[in-house]
C-alpha positions as CSV (number, residue, x, y, z in Angstrom):
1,X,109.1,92.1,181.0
2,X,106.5,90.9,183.4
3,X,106.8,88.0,185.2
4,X,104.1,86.0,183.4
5,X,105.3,86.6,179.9
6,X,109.0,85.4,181.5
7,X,107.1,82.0,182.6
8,X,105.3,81.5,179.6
9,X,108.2,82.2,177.8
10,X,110.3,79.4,180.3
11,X,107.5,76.7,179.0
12,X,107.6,77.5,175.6
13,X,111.5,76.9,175.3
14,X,111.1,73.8,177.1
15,X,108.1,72.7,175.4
16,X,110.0,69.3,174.2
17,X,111.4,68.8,178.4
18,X,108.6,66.1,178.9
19,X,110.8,63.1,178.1
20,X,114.3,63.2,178.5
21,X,117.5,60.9,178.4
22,X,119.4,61.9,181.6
23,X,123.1,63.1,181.2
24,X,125.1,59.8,182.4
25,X,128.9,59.3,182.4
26,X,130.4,56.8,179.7
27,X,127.2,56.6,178.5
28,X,125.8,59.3,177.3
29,X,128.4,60.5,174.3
30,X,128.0,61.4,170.7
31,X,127.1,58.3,169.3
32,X,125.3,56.6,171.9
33,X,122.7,60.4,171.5
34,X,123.2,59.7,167.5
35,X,121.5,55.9,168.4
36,X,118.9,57.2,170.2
37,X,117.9,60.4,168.0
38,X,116.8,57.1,165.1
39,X,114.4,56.2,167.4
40,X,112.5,58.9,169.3
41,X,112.5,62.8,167.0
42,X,111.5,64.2,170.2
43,X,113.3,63.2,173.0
44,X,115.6,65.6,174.6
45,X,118.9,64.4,174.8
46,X,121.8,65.2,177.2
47,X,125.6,64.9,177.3
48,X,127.6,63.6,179.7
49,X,128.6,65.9,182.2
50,X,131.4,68.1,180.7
51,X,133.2,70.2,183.8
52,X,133.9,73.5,183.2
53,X,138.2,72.6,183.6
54,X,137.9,70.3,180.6
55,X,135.6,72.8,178.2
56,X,138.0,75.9,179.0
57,X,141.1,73.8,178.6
58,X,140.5,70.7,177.0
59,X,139.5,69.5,173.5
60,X,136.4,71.6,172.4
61,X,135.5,69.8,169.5
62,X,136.1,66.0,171.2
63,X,134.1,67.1,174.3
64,X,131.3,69.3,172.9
65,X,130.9,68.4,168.9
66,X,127.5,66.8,167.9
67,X,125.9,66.7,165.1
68,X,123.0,68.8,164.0
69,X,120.7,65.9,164.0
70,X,120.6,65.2,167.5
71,X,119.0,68.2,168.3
72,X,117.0,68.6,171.1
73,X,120.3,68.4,172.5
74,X,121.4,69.8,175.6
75,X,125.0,69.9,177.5
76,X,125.2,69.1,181.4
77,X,128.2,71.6,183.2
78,X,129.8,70.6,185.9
79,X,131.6,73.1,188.2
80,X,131.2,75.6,191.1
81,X,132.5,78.7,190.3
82,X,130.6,81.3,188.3
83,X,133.2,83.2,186.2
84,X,134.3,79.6,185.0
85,X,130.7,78.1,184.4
86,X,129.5,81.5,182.7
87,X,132.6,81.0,180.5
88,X,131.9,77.7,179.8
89,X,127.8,78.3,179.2
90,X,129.0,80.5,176.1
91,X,131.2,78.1,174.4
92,X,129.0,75.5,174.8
93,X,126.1,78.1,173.3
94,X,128.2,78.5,170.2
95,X,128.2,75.2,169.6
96,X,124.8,75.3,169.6
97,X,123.0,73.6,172.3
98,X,119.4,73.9,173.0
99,X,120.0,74.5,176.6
100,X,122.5,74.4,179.3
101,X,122.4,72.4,182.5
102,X,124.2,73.1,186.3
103,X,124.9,69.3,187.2
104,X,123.7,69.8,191.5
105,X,123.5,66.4,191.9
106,X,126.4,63.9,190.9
107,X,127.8,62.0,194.2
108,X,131.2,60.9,192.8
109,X,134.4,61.4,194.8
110,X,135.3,63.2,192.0
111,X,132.8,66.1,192.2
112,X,133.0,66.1,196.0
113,X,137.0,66.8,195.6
114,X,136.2,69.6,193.2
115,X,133.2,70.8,195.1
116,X,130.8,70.7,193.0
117,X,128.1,68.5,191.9
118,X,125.5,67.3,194.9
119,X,127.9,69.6,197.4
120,X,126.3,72.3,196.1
121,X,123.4,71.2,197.7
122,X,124.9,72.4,200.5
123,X,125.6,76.0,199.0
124,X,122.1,77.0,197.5
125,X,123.1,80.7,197.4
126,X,126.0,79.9,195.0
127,X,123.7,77.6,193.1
128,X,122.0,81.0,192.3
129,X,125.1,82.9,191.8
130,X,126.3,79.9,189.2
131,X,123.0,79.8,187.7
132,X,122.9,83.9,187.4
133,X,126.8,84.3,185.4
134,X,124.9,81.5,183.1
135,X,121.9,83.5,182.4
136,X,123.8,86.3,182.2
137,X,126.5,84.7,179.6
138,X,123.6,83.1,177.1
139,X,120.5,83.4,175.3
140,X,119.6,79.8,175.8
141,X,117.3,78.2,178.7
142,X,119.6,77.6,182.0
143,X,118.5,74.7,184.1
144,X,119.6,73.2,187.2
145,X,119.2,69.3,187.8
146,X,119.3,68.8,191.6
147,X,118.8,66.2,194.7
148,X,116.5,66.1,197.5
149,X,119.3,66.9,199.4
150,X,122.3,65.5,201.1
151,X,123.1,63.0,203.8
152,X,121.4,64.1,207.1
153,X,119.8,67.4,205.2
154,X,116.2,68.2,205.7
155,X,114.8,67.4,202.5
156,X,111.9,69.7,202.5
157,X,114.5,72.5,203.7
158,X,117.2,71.5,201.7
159,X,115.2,71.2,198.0
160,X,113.3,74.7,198.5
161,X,116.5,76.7,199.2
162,X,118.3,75.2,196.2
163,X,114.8,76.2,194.1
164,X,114.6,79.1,195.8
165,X,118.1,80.5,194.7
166,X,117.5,78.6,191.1
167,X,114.6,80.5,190.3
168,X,115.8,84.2,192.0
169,X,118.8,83.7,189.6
170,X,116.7,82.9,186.5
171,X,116.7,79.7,186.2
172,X,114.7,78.1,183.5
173,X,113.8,74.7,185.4
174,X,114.8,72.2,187.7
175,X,114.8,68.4,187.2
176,X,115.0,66.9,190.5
177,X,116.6,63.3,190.8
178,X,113.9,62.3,194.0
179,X,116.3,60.7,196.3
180,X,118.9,62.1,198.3
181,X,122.3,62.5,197.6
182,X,124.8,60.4,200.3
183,X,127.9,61.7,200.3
184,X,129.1,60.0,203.5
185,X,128.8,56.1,204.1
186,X,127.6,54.6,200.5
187,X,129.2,54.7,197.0
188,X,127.3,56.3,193.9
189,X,126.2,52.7,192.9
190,X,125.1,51.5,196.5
191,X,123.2,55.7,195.9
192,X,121.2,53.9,193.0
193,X,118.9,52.7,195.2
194,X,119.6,54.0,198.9
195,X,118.2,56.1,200.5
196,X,114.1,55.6,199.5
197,X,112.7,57.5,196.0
198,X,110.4,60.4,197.1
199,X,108.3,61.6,194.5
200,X,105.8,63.0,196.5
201,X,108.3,65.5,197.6
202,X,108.9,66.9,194.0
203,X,105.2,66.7,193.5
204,X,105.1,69.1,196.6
205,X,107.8,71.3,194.7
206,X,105.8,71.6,191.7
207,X,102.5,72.2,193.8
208,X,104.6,75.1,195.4
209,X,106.3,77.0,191.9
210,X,103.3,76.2,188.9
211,X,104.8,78.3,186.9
212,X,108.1,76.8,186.9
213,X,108.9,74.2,184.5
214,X,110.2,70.8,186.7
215,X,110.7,67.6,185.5
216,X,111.4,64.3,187.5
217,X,114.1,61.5,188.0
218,X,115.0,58.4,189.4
219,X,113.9,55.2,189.3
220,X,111.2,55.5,186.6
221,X,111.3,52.1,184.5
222,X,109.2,52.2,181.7
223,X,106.5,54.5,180.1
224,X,103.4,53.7,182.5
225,X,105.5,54.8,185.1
226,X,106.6,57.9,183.3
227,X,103.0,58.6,183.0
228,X,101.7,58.6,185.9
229,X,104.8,60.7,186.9
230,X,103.5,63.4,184.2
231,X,99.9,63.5,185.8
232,X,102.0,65.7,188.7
233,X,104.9,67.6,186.9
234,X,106.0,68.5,183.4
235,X,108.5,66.5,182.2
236,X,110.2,63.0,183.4
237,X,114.0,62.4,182.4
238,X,115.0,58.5,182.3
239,X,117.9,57.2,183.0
240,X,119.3,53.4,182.9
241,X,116.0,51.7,182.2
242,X,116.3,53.7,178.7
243,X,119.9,53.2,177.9
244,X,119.4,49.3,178.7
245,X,116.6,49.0,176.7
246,X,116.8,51.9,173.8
247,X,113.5,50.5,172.0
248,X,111.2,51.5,174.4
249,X,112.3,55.0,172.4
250,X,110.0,54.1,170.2
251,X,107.2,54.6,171.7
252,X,108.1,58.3,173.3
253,X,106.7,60.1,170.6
254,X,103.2,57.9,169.7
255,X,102.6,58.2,173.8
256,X,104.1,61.4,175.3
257,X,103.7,63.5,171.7
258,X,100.9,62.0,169.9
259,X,103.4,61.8,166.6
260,X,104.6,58.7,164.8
261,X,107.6,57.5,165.5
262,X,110.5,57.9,163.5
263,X,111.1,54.2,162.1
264,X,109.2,51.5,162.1
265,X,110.6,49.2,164.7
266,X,114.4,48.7,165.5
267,X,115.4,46.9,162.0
268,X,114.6,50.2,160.9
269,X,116.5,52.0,162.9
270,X,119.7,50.3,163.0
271,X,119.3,50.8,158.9
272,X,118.4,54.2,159.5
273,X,121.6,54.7,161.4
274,X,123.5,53.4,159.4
275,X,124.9,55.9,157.1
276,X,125.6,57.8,160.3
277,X,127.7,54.7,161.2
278,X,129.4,54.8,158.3
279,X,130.5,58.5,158.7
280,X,131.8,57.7,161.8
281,X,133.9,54.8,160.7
282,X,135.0,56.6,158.1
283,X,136.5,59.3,160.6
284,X,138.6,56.3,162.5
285,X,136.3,55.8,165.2
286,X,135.4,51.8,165.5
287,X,132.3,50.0,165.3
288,X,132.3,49.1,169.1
289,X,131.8,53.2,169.8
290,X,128.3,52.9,168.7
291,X,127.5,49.6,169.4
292,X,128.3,49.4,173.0
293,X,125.4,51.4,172.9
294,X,122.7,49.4,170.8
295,X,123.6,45.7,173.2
296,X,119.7,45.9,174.4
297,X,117.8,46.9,171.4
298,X,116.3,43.4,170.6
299,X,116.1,42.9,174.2
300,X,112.9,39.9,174.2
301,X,113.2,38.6,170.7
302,X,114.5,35.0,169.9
303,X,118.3,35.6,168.5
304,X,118.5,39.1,170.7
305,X,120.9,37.2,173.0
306,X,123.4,35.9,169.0
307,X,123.0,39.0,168.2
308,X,124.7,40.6,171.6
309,X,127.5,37.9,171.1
310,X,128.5,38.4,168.2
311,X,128.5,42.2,169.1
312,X,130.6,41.4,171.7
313,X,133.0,39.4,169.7
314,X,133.2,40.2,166.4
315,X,132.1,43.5,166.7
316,X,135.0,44.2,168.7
317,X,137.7,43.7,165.5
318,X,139.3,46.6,164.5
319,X,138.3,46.0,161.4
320,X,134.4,45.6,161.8
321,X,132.2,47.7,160.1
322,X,128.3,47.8,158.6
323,X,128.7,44.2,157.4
324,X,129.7,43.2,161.3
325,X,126.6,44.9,162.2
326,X,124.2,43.6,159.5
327,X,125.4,40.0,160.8
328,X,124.8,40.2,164.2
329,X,121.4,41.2,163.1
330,X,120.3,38.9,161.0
331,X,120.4,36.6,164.3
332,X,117.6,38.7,165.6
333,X,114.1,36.9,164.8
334,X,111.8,39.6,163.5
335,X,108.6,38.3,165.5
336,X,108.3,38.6,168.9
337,X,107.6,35.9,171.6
338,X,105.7,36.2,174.5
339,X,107.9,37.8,177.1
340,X,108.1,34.5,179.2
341,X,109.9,33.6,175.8
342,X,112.6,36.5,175.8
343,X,115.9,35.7,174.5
C-alpha cells in the first residue's frame, strides 16, 4: 500500500479527532464519558490512563468496560515496554475501542518510577518500538499523545525525534500537550501552568508532517480558542476547562461539526441521562459516581450554586437516587442572567 492511500486512510479513521475530551486521572471514568456522550454525539472521548500492569493483571471489566454508547471512545495506555503494551493494545481492542493511545506525556512521580509516561520523551526510539508491537497487535488507529519535551530538552529537537520514531513505527497521530514536561523542580499541578504554552511550536510540527493527523493541547479554554487552534492543525483535545464546565459540550457539534446537538440545553440532558443513571444505581454504584461529574453544568444560572449544594450534601446519601437529582435541579433557574449575574 502506497504511502498516500496509508495517510488518507490515517485521516479517514480519525475523521471525529477534531474535538476531544483529554484522558485525565479521577476524572475521566465511565460515567463521567457517559455525562458527556448526552451532550456532544461527536466528541471523542478518552479514558483515564489504564497502565499496561493493571489491564494484564487487574480487573478487565472495572478498568476497561464502557458502554456502547459512548463511542467515539478511545483508551489511553500507560507503560514502556512493548511486549506488555502490544498485549495490552489487544485486550483493550476486544473491548472495542475506537483507537488506542501511548500516554508520552504524564509527569507524575508515579510514571517517572515506572518509566514511562513523559520519560519516554527521553527514549524516542522505544516510543517507536512501543508504538510498532501496538500496530502490529491491532487493527485500530495507534496514537501517541506527547510533550514538547522534558526539563532542559531542546524542544524543537526533542518533539521531532519522538514524531519521527511515532510515525517510522506507524503511528496514526500525535496530540501534543504544547508545554514541556518538568520532571525535576515542580509538581504536576505547579506543570499546569509552568513552563510557557507553545503552540507555535506544534504549528511548526504540523507545517513539517501534512499528512499526519495532530491535534493540540493545553491550555485551550473555550471554543474561540479551540478555533483558532483548528485554523493550524486538525484536531484540539480539551482538558479541565471542559470537565469544569461540561455545557460548553453543547455547542461542539453546532460549531466544530455543523450538526445539532444532541439535547436541547442541559435540562435536557440531565433527563436524557437519566435512565443511564438509573442503570447504574441499579448495579450498586451511588449517585455521587456520576454526579461528581455534572457540579458545573449550570455553571452562570441563578440556583446553579443550590443546586451544587445540595449535590454536595444530599447527593452524597447512600440512599440518593433520580429524585436527589431532580431536586437539586429544580434550584437551577431556567433563564440565564447576564454573566456579571452568574450564580
Amino acid at each position: 500500500m502506497n504511502g498516500a492511500v496509508v495517510q488518507a486512510e490515517r485521516f479517514s479513521t480519525l475523521s471525529g479527532w477534531r474535538f476531544s475530551i483529554a484522558p485525565m486521572m479521577d476524572w475521566t471514568d465511565r460515567q463521567c464519558r457517559a455525562f458527556h456522550r448526552t451532550l456532544s454525539r461527536r466528541t471523542r472521548l478518552y479514558t483515564e490512563m489504564v497502565t499496561t500492569g493493571a489491564v494484564l493483571h487487574g480487573d478487565r471489566e472495572r478498568l476497561l468496560g464502557f458502554d456502547a454508547a459512548e463511542q467515539p471512545v478511545a483508551v489511553q495506555l500507560g507503560g514502556s515496554s512493548p511486549e506488555d503494551l502490544a498485549a495490552a493494545a489487544r485486550i483493550a481492542a476486544d473491548f472495542g475501542y475506537a483507537e488506542i493511545n501511548l500516554n508520552v506525556g504524564c509527569p507524575s512521580d508515579r510514571v517517572q518510577e515506572g518509566r514511562f509516561g513523559a520519560c519516554l520523551m527521553r527514549e524516542p526510539d522505544l516510543v517507536g518500538a512501543c508504538v510498532a508491537a501496538m500496530k502490529a497487535a491491532v487493527s485500530v488507529p495507534v496514537t501517541v499523545k506527547c510533550r514538547l519535551g522534558v526539563d532542559d530538552q531542546d524542544i524543537e529537537e526533542a518533539l521531532d525525534a519522538v514524531a519521527t520514531a511515532s510515525i517510522a513505527a506507524g503511528a496514526d497521530g500525535l496530540i501534543v500537550h504544547a508545554r514541556k514536561a518538568w520532571l525535576k523542580g515542580l509538581s504536576p499541578r505547579e506543570n499546569r501552568d509552568v513552563p510557557p504554552l507553545d503552540y507555535g511550536r506544534v504549528a511548526r510540527l504540523k507545517a513539517a508532517h501534512p499528512n499526519l493527523p495532530i491535534a493540540i493541547n493545553g491550555g485551550i479554554a473555550d471554543l474561540s480558542a479551540a478555533k483558532a487552534r483548528l485554523a493550524e492543525v486538525d484536531g484540539v483535545m480539551m482538558g479541565r476547562a471542559a470537565y469544569t464546565d461540561p455545557a460548553l459540550l453543547l455547542a461542539v457539534d453546532p460549531e466544530l461539526f455543523g450538526e445539532p446537538p444532541p439535547v436541547a440545553d442541559a435540562f435536557a440532558a440531565i433527563e436524557a441521562l437519566e435512565p443511564t443513571l438509573a442503570e447504574g444505581l441499579a448495579r450498586g454504584l451511588r449517585l455521587h459516581a456520576y454526579t461528581r461529574h455534572m457540579l458545573g453544568l449550570f455553571n452562570g444560572r441563578p440556583g446553579a450554586r443550590a443546586y451544587r449544594r445540595h449535590l454536595a450534601t444530599a447527593g452524597m446519601a447512600p440512599e440518593a437516587g433520580l429524585a436527589t437529582l431532580r431536586e437539586a435541579v429544580a434550584r437551577v433557574s431556567r433563564e440565564r442572567p447576564p454573566a456579571s449575574e452568574a450564580a
